[in-house]
C-alpha positions, 0 to 999 in steps of 0.5 A: 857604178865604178866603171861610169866614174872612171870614165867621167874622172878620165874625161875630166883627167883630159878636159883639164889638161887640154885646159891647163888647168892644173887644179883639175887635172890633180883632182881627177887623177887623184879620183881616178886613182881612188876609183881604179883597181889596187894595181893601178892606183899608185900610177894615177897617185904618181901623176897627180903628185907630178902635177903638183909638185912641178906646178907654179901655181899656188893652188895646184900645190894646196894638193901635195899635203893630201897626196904625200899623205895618200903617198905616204900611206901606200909606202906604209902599205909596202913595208917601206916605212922610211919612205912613208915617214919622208912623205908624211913628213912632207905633207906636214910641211906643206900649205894646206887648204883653209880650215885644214888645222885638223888634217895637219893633227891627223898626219901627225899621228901618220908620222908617229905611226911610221916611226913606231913601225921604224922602231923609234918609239920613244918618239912615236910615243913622244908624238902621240902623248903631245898629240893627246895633250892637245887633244884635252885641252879642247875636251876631246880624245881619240881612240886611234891615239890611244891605241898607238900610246898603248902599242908604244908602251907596250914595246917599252914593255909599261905593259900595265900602263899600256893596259889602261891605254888599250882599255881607254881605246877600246872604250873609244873606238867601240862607241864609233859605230863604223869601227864597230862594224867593221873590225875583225871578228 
């Protein structure tokens, strides 16, 4: 249950700062904001961004790529797209955990995103277009990528272009049987 979660994770929240131990504190703030009502979640995101942001130790700040992406993310959510744009580009920049190659691709994609929604989208096009490249060279798409090239030339009004790019995303995101199931009817 929600609420036995928040309990554990506002347990935890305390037992690390008691401890000093940066790492864990970020972790169950981040937790607690993920596991509280939308109304509270921007004030534990804060703290954990606090945390590892004014941290002196290297692994505390392994969080800040995933907490400005998070970050980023609510600004999106508020229509603040300069803002979200400044927090994905920050995460870009951060270290990251080993491994996290992929992630890095995926804010990328969030800073294309934020800028489409700025109104640059020659760049946002930009970015996805890279993005697909690197994509086939490993054999491998993505319909979200799609997607966003289409919405880009469509603004650029390359509606037949774009047509392709809806279809080829359609085509994608319709085969993941969670995007399948959870799309507007």
């Amino acid at each position: 249950a929600p609420s036995k979660a928040v309990g554990s994770f506002s347990k935890a929240w305390a037992l690390s700062g008691e401890a000093r131990e940066i790492f864990f504190a970020i972790d169950a703030a981040l937790m607690l904001s993920i596991s509280q009502p939308p109304k509270y979640q921007n004030e534990w995101l804060q703290k954990a961004l606090a945390l590892a942001e004014t941290s002196n130790d290297p692994k505390a700040q392994l969080w800040l790529a995933q907490l400005y992406t998070m970050d980023g993310w609510h600004n999106f959510d508020f229509r603040r797209f300069e803002q979200a744009l400044d927090c994905f580009e920050k995460a870009v920049a951060r270290p990251r955990f080993p491994g996290d190659d992929s992630k890095v691709f995926v804010v990328r994609w969030c800073i294309g995103r934020a800028l489409r929604s700025l109104g640059r989208t020659e760049e946002a096009l930009a970015i996805q277009q890279k993005l697909r490249e690197e994509l086939a060279e490993t054999g491998k798409s993505n319909g979200h990528i799609f997607l966003e090239i289409a919405e880009c030339l469509q603004l650029l009004k390359k509606v037949d272009e774009a047509r392709g790019f809806f279809e080829l995303a359609y085509k994608d995101l319709s085969a993941d049987g969670w995007y399948s199931d959870n799309k507007s009817s």
